[in-house]
N, C-alpha and C positions, 0 to 999 in steps of 0.2 A: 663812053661811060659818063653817067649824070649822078651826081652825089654824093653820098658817103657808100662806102664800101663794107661794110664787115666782114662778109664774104665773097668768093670769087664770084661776081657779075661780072668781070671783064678779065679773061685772063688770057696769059702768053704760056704756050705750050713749047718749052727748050727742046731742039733737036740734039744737042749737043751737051757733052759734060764740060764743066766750067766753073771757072770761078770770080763769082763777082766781087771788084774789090774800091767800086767807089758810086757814088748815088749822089748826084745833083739836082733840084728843084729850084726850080724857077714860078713863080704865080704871078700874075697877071696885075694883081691888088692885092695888098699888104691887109692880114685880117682884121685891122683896129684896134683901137687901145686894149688894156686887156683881154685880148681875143688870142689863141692860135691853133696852130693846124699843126698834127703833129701827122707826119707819113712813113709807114712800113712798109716792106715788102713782106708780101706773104708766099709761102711756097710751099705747093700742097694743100692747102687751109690751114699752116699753123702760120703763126708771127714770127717773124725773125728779129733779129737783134739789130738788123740793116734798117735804123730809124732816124727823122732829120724833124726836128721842130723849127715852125717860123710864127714868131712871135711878136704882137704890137700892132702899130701905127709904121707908115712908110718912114724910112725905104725899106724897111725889115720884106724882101719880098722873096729870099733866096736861103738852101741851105743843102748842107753836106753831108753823108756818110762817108766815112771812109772805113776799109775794114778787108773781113774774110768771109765768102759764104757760099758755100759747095753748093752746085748745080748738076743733078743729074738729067739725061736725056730722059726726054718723057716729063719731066717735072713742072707742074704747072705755077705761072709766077703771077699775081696781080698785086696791086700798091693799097691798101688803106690808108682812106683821112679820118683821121679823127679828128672833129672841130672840137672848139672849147669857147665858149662865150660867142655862139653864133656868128662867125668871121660871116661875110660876102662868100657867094660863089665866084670863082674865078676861074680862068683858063688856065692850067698848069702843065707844064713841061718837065718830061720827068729825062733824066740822061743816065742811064748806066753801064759803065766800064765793066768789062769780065776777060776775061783769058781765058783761051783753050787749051791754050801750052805754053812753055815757057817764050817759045817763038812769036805767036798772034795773039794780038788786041784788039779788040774792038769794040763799037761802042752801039748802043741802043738808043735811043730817043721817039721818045710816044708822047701825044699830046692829050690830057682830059682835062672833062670841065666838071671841076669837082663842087 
């Protein structure tokens, strides 16, 4: 995936019902002074509340959700950036934790160049 996002161009199609309960990003390059990148997860096309801004000049190059956000099977999930003050393109690493049951965890990690 190359860009900004608004809509699903690049999406993960869940096998499974779940629950995602944490969202870490990583970028490559820190967006600049006044600049930043804020990231959604989107599911289905709507936004969710699962959002992490990273803001500035370096090291500012990392950021968290933490939370709750039902997954059903079938549900299709992609990430929106939204820039602000024209940040760099950068290589970003997204990591998402979810649960299938109270028993198993596990973890996702997709790389784009947004």
């Amino acid at each position: 995936a190359t860009g900004n996002h608004p809509t699903e161009a690049s999406t993960t199609q869940i096998t499974n019902n779940m629950t995602i309960t944490n969202m870490v990003l990583n970028i490559a390059t820190a967006p600049g002074a006044s600049k930043s990148r804020d990231f959604t997860i989107r599911q289905n096309s709507a936004t969710t509340t699962a959002t992490c801004n990273i803001t500035g000049a370096s090291p500012n190059t990392s950021c968290s959700w933490t939370g709750t956000l039902a997954v059903a099977d079938g549900d299709l999930l992609d990430v929106v950036d939204a820039p602000t003050g024209a940040p760099v393109t950068s290589v970003t690493s997204i990591s998402i934790i979810a649960n299938r049951n109270a028993a198993s965890t596990f973890n996702f990690c997709q790389f784009w160049d947004f």
